[in-house]
KOLROKOL-503814 format. One record per residue: residue in three letters; x, y, z of N, C-alpha, C in turn. Coordinates in nm, 3 decimals. Last residue first. Layout:
<nodes>
 code     npx     npy     npz    capx    capy    capz     cpx     cpy     cpz
  ALA       X       Y       Z       X       Y       Z       X       Y       Z
...
</nodes>
This chain:
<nodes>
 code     npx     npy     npz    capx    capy    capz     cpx     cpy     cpz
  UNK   0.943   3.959 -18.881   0.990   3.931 -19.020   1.122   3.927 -19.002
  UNK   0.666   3.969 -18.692   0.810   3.933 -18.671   0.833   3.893 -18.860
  UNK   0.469   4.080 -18.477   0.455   4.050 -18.591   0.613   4.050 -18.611
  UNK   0.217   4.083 -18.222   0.317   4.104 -18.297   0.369   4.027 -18.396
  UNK  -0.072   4.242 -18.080  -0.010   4.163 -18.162   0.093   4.194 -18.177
  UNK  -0.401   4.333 -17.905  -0.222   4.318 -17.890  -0.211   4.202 -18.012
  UNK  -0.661   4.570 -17.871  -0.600   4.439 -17.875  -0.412   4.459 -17.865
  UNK  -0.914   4.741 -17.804  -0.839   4.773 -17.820  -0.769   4.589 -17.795
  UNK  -1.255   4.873 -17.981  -1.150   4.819 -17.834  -1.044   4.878 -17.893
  UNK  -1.378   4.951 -18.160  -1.390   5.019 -18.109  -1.257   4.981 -17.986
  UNK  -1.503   4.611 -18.099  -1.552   4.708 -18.215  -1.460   4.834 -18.118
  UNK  -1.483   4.349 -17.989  -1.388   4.438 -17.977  -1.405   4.570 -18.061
  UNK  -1.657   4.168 -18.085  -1.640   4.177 -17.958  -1.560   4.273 -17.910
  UNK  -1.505   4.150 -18.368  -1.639   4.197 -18.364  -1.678   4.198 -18.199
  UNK  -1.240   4.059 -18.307  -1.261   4.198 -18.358  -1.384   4.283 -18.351
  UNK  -1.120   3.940 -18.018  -1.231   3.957 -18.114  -1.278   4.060 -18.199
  UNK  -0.752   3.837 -18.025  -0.885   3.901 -18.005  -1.004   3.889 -18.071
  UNK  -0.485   3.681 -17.893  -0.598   3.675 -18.042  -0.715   3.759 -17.978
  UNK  -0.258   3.662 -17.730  -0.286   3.802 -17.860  -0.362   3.835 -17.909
  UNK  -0.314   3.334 -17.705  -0.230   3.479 -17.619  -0.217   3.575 -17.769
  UNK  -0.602   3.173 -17.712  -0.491   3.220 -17.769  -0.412   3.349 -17.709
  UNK  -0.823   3.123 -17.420  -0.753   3.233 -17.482  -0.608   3.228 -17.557
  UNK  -0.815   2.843 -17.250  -0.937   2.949 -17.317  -0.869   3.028 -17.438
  UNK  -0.601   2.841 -17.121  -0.595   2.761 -17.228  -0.721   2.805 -17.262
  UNK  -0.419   3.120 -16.941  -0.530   3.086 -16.971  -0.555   3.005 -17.112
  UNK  -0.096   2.937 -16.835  -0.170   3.072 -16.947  -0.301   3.040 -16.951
  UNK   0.117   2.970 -16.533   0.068   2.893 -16.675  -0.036   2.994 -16.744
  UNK   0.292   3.022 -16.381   0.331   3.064 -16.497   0.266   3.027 -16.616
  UNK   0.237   2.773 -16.136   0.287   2.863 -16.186   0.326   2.892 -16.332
  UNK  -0.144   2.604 -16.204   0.026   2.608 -16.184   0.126   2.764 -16.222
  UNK  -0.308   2.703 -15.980  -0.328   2.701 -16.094  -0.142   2.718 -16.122
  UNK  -0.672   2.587 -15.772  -0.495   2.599 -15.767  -0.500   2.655 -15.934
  UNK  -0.895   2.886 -15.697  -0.878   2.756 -15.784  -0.694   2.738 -15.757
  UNK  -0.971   3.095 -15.601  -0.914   3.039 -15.464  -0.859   2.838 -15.584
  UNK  -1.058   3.252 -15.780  -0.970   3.305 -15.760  -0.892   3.188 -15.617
  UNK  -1.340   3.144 -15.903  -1.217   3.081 -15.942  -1.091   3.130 -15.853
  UNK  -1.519   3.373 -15.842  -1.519   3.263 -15.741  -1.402   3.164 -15.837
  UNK  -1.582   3.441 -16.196  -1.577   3.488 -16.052  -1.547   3.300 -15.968
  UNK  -1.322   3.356 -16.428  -1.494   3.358 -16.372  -1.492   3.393 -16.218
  UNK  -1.094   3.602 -16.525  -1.106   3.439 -16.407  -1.259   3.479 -16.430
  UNK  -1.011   3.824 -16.598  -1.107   3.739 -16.735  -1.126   3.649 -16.633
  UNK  -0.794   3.902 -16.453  -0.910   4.010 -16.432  -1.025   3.932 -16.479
  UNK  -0.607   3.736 -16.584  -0.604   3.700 -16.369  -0.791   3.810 -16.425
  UNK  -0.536   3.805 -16.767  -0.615   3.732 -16.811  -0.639   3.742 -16.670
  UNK  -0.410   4.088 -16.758  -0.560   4.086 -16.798  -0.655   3.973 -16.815
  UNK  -0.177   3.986 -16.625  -0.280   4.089 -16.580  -0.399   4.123 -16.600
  UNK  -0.089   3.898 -16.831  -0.111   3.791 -16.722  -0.220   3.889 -16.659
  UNK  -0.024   4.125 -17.024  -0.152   4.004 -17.034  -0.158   3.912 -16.939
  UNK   0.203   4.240 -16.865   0.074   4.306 -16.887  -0.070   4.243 -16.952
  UNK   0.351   4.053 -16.868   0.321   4.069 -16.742   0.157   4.136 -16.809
  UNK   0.447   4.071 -17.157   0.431   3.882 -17.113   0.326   3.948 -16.934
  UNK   0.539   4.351 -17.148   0.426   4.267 -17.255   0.356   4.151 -17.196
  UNK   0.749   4.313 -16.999   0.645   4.431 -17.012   0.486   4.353 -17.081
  UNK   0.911   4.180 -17.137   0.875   4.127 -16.991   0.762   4.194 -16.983
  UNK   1.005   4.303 -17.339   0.874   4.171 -17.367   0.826   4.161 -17.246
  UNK   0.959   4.659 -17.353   1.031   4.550 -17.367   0.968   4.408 -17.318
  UNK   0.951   4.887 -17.471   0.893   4.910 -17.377   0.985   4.731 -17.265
  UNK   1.154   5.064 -17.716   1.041   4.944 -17.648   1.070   4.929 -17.518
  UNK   1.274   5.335 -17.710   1.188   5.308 -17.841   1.093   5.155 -17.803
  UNK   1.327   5.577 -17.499   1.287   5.430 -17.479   1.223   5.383 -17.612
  UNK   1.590   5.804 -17.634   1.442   5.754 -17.575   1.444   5.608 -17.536
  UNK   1.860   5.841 -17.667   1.868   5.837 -17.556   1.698   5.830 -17.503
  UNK   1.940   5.809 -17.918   1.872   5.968 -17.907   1.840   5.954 -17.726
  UNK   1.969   5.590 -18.003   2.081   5.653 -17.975   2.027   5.793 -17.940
  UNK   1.711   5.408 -17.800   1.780   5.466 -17.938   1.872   5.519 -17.895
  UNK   1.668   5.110 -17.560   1.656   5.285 -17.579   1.776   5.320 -17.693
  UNK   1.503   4.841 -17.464   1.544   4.906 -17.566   1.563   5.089 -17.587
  UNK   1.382   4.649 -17.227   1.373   4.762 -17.299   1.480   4.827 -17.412
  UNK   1.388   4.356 -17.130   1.414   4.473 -16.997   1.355   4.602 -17.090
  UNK   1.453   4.211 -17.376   1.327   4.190 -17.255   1.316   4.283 -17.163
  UNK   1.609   4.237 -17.567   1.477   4.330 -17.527   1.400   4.341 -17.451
  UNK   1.841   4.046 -17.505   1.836   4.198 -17.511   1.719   4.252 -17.450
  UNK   1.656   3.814 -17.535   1.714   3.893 -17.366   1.739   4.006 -17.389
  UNK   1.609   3.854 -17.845   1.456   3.822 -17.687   1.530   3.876 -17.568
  UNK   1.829   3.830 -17.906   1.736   3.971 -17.928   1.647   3.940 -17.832
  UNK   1.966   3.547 -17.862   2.032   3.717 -17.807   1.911   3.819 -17.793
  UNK   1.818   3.412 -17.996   1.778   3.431 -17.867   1.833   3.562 -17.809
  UNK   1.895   3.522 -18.225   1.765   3.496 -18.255   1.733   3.526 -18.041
  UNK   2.207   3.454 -18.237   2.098   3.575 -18.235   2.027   3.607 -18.222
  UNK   2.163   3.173 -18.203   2.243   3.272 -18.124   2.176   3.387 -18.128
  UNK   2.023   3.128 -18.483   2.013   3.125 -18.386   2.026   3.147 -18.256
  UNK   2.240   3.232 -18.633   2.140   3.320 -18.662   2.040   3.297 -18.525
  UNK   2.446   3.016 -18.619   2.503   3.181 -18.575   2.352   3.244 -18.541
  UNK   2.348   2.838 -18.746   2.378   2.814 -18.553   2.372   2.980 -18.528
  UNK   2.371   2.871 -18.989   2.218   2.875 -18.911   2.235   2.875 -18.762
  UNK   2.674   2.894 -19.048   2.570   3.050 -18.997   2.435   3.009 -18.994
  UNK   2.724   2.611 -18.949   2.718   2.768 -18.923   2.674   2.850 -18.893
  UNK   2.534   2.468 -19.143   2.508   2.481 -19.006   2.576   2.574 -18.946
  UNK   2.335   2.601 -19.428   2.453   2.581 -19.376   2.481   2.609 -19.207
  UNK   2.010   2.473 -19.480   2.083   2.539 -19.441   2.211   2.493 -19.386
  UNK   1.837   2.341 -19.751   1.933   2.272 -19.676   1.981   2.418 -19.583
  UNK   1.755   2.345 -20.007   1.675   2.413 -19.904   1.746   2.389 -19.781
  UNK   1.820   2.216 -20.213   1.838   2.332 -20.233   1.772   2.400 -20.144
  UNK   1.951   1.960 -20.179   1.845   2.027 -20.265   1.766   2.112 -20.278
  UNK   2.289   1.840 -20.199   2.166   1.961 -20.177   2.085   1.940 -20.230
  UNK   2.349   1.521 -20.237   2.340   1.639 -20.267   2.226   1.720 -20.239
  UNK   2.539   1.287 -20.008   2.373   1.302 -20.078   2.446   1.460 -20.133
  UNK   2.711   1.050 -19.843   2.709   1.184 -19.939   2.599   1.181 -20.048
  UNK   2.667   0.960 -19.502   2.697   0.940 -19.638   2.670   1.033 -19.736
  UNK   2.750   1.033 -19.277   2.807   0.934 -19.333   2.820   0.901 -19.414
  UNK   2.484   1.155 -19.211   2.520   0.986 -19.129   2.593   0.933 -19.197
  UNK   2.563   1.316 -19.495   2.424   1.288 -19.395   2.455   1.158 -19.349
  UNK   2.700   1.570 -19.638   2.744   1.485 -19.568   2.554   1.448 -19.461
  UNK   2.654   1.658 -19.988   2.640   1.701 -19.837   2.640   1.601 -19.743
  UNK   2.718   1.878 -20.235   2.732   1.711 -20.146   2.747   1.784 -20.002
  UNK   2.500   2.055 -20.446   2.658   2.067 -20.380   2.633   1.979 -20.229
  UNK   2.228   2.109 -20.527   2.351   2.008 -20.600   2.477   1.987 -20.499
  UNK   2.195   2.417 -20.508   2.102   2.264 -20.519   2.220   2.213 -20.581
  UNK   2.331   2.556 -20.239   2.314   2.541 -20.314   2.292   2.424 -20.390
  UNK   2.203   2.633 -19.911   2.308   2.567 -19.951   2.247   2.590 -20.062
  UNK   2.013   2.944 -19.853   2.057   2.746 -19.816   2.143   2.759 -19.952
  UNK   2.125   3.219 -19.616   2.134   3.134 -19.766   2.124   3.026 -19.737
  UNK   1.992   3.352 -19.316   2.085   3.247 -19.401   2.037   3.193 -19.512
  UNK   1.948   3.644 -19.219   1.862   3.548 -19.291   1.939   3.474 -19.388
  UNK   2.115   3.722 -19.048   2.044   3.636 -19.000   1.959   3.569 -19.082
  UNK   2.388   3.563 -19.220   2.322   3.558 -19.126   2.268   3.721 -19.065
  UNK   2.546   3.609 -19.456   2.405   3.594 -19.473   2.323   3.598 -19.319
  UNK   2.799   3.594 -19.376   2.792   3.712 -19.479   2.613   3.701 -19.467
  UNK   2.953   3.317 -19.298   2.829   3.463 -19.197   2.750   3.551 -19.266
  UNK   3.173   3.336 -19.436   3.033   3.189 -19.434   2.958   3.264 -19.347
  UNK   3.311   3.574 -19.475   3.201   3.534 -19.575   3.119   3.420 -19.579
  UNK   3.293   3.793 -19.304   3.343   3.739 -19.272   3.211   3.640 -19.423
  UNK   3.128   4.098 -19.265   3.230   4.059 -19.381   3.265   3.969 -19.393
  UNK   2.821   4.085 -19.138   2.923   4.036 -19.095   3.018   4.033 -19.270
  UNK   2.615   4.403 -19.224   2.585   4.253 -19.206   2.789   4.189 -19.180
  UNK   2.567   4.643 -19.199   2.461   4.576 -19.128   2.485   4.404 -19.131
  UNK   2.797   4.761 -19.334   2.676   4.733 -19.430   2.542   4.674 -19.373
  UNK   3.003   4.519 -19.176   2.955   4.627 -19.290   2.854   4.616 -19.341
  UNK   3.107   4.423 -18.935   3.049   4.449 -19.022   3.065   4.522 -19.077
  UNK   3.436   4.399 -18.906   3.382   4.264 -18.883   3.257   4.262 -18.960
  UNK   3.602   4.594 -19.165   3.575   4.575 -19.035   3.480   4.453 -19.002
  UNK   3.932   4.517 -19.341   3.767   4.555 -19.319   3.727   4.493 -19.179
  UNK   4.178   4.409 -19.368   4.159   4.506 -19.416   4.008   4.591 -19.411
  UNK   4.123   4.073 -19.354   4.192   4.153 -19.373   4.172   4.317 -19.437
  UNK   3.777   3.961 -19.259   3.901   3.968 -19.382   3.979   4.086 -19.337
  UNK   3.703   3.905 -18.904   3.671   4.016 -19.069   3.827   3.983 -19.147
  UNK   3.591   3.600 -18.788   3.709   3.738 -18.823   3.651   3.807 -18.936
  UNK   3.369   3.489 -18.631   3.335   3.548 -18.806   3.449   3.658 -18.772
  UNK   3.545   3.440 -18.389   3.437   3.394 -18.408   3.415   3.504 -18.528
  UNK   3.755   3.533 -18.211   3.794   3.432 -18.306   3.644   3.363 -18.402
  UNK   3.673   3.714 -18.012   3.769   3.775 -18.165   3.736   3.640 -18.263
  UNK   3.367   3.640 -17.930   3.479   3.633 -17.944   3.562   3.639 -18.024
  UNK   3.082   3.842 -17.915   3.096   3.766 -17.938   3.332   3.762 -17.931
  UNK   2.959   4.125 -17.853   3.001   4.038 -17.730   3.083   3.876 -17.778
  UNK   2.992   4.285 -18.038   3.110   4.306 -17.960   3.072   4.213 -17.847
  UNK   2.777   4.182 -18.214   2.917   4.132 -18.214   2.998   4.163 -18.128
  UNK   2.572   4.296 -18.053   2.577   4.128 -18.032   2.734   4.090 -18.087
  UNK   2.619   4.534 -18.091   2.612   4.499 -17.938   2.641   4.362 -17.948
  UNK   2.508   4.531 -18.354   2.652   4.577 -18.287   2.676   4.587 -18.193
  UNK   2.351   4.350 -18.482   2.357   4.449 -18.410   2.505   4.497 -18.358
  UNK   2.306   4.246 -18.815   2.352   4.224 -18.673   2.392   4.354 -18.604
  UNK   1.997   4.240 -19.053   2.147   4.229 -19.025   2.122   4.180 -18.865
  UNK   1.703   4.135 -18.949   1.750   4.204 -19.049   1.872   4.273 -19.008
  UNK   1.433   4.080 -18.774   1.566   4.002 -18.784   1.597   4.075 -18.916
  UNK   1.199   4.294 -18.637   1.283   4.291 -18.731   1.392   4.205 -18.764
  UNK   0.935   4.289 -18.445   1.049   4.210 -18.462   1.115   4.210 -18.598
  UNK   0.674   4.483 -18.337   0.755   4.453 -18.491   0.925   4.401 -18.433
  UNK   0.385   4.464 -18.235   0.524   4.463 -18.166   0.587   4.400 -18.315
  UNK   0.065   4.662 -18.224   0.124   4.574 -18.281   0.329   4.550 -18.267
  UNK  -0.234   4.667 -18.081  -0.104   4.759 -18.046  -0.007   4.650 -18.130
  UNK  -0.492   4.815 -18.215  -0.427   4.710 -18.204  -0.312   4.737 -18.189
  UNK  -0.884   4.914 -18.224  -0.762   4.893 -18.254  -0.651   4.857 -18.197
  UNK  -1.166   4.884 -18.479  -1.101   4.900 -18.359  -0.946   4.886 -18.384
  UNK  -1.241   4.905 -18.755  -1.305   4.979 -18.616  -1.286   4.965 -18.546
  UNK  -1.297   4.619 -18.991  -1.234   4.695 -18.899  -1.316   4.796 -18.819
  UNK  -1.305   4.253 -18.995  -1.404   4.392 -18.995  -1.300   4.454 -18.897
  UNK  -1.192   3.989 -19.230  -1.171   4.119 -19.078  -1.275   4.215 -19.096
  UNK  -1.219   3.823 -19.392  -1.249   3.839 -19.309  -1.265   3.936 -19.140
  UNK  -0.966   3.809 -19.571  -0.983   3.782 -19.429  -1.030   3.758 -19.321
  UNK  -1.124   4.015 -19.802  -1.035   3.877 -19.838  -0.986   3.787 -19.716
  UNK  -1.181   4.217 -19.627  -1.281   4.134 -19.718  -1.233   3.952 -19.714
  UNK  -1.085   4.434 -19.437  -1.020   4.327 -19.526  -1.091   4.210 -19.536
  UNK  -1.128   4.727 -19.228  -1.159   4.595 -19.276  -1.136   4.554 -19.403
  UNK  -0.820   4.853 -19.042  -0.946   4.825 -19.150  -1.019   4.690 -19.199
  UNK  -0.718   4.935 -18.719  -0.737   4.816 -18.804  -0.891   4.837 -18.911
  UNK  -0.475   5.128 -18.619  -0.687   5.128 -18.606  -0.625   5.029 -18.775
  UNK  -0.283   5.137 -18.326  -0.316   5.115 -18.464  -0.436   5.076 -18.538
  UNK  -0.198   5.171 -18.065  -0.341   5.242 -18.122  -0.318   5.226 -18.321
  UNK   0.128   5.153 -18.089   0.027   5.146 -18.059  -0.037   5.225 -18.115
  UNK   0.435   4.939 -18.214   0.363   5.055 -18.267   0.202   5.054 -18.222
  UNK   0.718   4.863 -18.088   0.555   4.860 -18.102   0.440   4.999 -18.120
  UNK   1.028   4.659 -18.139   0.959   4.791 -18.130   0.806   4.807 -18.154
  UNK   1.339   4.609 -18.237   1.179   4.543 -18.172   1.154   4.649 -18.149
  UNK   1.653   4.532 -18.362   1.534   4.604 -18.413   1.434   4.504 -18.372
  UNK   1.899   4.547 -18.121   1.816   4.500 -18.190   1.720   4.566 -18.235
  UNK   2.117   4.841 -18.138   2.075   4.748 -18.052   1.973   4.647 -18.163
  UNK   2.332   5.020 -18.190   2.371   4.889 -18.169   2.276   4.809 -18.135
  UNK   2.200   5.261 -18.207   2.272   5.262 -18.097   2.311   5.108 -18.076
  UNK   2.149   5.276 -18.497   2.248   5.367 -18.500   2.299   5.310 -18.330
  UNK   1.891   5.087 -18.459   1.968   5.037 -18.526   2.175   5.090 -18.480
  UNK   1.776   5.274 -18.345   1.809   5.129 -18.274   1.926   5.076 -18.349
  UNK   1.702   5.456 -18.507   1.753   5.499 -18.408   1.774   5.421 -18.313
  UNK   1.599   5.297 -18.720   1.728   5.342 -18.699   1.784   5.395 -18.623
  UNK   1.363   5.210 -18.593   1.454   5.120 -18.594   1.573   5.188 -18.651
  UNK   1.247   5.467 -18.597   1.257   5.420 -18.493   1.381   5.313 -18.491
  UNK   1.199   5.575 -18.842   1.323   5.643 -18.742   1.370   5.549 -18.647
  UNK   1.019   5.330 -18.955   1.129   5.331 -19.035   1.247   5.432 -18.881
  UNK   0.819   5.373 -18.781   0.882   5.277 -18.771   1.007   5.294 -18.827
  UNK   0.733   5.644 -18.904   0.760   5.616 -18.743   0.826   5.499 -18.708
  UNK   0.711   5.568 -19.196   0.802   5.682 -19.155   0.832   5.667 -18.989
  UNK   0.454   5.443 -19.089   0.567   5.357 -19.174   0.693   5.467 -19.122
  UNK   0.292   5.586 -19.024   0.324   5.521 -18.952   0.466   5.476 -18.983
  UNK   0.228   5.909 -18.974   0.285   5.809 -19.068   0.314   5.736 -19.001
  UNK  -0.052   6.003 -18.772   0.087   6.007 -18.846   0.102   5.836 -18.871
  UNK  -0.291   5.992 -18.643  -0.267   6.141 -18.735  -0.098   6.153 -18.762
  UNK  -0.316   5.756 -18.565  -0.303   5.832 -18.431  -0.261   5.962 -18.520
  UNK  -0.264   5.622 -18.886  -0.337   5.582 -18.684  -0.238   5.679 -18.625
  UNK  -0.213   5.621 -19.151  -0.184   5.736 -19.083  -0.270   5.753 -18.924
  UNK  -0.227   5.371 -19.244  -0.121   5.468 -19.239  -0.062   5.560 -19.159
  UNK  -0.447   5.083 -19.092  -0.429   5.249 -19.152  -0.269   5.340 -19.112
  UNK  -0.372   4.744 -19.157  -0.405   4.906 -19.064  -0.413   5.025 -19.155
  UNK  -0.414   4.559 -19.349  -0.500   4.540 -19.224  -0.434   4.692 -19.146
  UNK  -0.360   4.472 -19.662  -0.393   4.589 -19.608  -0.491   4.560 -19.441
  UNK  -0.338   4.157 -19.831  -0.248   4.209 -19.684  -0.244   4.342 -19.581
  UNK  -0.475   4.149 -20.016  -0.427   4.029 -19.932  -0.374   4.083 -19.802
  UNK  -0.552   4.377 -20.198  -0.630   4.283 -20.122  -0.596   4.208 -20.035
  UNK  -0.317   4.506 -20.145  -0.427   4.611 -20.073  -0.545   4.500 -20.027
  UNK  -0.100   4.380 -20.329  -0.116   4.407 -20.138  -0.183   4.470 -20.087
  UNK  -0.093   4.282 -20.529  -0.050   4.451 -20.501   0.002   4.492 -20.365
  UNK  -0.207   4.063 -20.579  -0.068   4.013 -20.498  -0.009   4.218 -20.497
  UNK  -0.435   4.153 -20.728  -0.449   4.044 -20.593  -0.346   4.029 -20.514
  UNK  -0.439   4.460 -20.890  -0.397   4.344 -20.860  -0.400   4.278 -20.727
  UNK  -0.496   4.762 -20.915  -0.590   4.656 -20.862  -0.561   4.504 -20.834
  UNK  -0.242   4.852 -20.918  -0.274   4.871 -20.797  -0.380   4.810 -20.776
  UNK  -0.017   4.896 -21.144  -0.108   4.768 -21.092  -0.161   4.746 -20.987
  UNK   0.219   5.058 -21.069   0.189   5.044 -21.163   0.085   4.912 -21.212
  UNK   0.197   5.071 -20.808   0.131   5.172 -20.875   0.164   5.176 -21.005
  UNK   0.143   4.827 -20.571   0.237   4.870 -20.640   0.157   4.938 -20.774
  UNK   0.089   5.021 -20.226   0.075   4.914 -20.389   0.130   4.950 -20.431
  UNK   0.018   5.028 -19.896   0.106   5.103 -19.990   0.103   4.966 -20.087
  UNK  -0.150   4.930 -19.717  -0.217   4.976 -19.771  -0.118   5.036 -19.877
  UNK  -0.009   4.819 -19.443  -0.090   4.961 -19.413  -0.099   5.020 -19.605
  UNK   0.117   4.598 -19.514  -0.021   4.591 -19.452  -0.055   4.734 -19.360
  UNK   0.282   4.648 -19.747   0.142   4.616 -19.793   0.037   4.605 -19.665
  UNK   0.507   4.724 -19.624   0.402   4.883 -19.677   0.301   4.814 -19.662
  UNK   0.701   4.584 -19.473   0.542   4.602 -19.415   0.494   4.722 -19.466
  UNK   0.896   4.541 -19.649   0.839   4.441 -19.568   0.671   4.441 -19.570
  UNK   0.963   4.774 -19.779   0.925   4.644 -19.909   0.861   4.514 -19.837
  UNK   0.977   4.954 -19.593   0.855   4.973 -19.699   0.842   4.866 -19.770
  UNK   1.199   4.801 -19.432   1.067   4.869 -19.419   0.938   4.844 -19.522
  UNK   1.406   4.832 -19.617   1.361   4.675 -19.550   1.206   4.710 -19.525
  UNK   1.432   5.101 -19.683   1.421   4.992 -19.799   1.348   4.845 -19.724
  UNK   1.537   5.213 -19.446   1.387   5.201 -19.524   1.333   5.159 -19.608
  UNK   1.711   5.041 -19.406   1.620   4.989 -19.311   1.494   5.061 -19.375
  UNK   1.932   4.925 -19.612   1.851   5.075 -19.588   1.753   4.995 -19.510
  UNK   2.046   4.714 -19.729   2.072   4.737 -19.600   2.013   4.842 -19.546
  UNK   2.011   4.741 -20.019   1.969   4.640 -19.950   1.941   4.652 -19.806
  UNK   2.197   4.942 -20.044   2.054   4.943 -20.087   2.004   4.837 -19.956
  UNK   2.459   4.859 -20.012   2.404   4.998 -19.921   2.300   4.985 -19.935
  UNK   2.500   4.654 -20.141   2.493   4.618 -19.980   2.400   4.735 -19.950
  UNK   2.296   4.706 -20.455   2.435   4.694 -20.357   2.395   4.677 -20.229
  UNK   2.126   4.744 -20.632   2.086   4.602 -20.533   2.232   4.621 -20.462
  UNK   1.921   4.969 -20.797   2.058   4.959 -20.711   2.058   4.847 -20.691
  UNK   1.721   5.059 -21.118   1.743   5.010 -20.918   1.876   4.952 -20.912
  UNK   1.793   5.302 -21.315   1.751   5.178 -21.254   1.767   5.141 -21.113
  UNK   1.803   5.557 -21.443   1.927   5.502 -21.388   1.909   5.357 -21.347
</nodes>
């Protein structure tokens, strides 16, 4: 019958899923599974099945059960046991709590806050569909179309043509809006239409490494001044040691 590409396809969060993040738990493409761009060499860094389940399948409910209650797709998938990946450099044997930022359509919390007069829906349809706005200079946001190569474009005045990487200010303003919308949304937590807590939420996150770096102070530092809110400049925030960490345990997230 062949592959689909309609809205409905496209818009399957398990479709977004598996075509996002199979390759870094190890899913190829099986008709060429030794290949360099398959995704087992370049991009396989966890195991499938951490903590004796699917992972992918756990992400995939999860964000629909975010998805189904209007809210943003964030969400963290812990104790994820990290393999080792040659091509990277990684040695695996330990493991990694990883926070998945999904930008992929609009929530339905974020349009009902927005104002009637802002992406009307065409006549006869609803504002979304399909996960994404009907309204057709929106139709792309959050991941906005650039402009098309050739078509004039106003710069200080004067008329240049696309070249083909240009975003339309619109819906790049719109996506932006959004972009911050999802950080406040989530910052407090996130709960599915099933009425769980699917994240925990950033504030959570941002507190729970202040916590661990205040513990990392060299001794006798604790009476040092140290401006509010600032970050240990030692320590990338997330980065761990894998080989210092055999067996540990780390933090990451990962945003598509």
């Amino acid at each position: 019958a062949g592959l689909r590409f309609g809205p409905e396809v496209v818009s399957s969060i398990s479709y977004q899923v598996y075509n996002l993040f199979g390759k870094n738990f190890g899913l190829v493409d099986a008709a060429n599974p030794a290949s360099i761009v398959s995704g087992r060499v370049l991009s396989h860094l966890f195991d499938l099945y951490s903590n004796g389940e699917n992972q992918l399948v756990k992400l995939v409910d999860t964000f629909e059960s975010l998805r189904d209650a209007g809210e943003p797709l964030v969400t963290t998938l812990e104790g994820l046991d990290v393999v080792t990946n040659d091509f990277w450099g990684i040695e695996g044997g330990w493991k990694v709590d990883v926070t998945f930022v999904h930008m992929f359509g609009v929530p339905q919390k974020f349009v009902d806050e927005l104002p009637d007069d802002i992406a009307p829906a065409p006549d006869g349809r609803e504002r979304i569909e399909f996960d994404h706005f009907t309204n057709p200079l929106y139709a792309s946001v959050p991941n906005v179309a650039p402009v098309p190569l050739g078509t004039p474009l106003d710069f200080f005045g004067n008329t240049v043509q696309a070249l083909g990487f240009e975003l339309p200010v619109e819906p790049a303003r719109m996506a932006h809006i959004l972009t911050s919308w999802v950080i406040k949304r989530a910052w407090n937590g996130l709960v599915g239409i099933d009425g769980e807590v699917k994240f925990g939420g950033f504030q959570e996150l941002f507190e729970e490494e202040e916590e661990e770096e205040e513990k990392e102070e060299p001794k006798g530092a604790k009476g040092a001044k140290r401006t509010k809110g600032a970050k240990n400049p030692k320590r990338m925030k997330g980065a761990k040691n894998p080989k210092s960490k055999k067996g540990g345990k780390g933090r990451g997230t990962k945003a598509r």
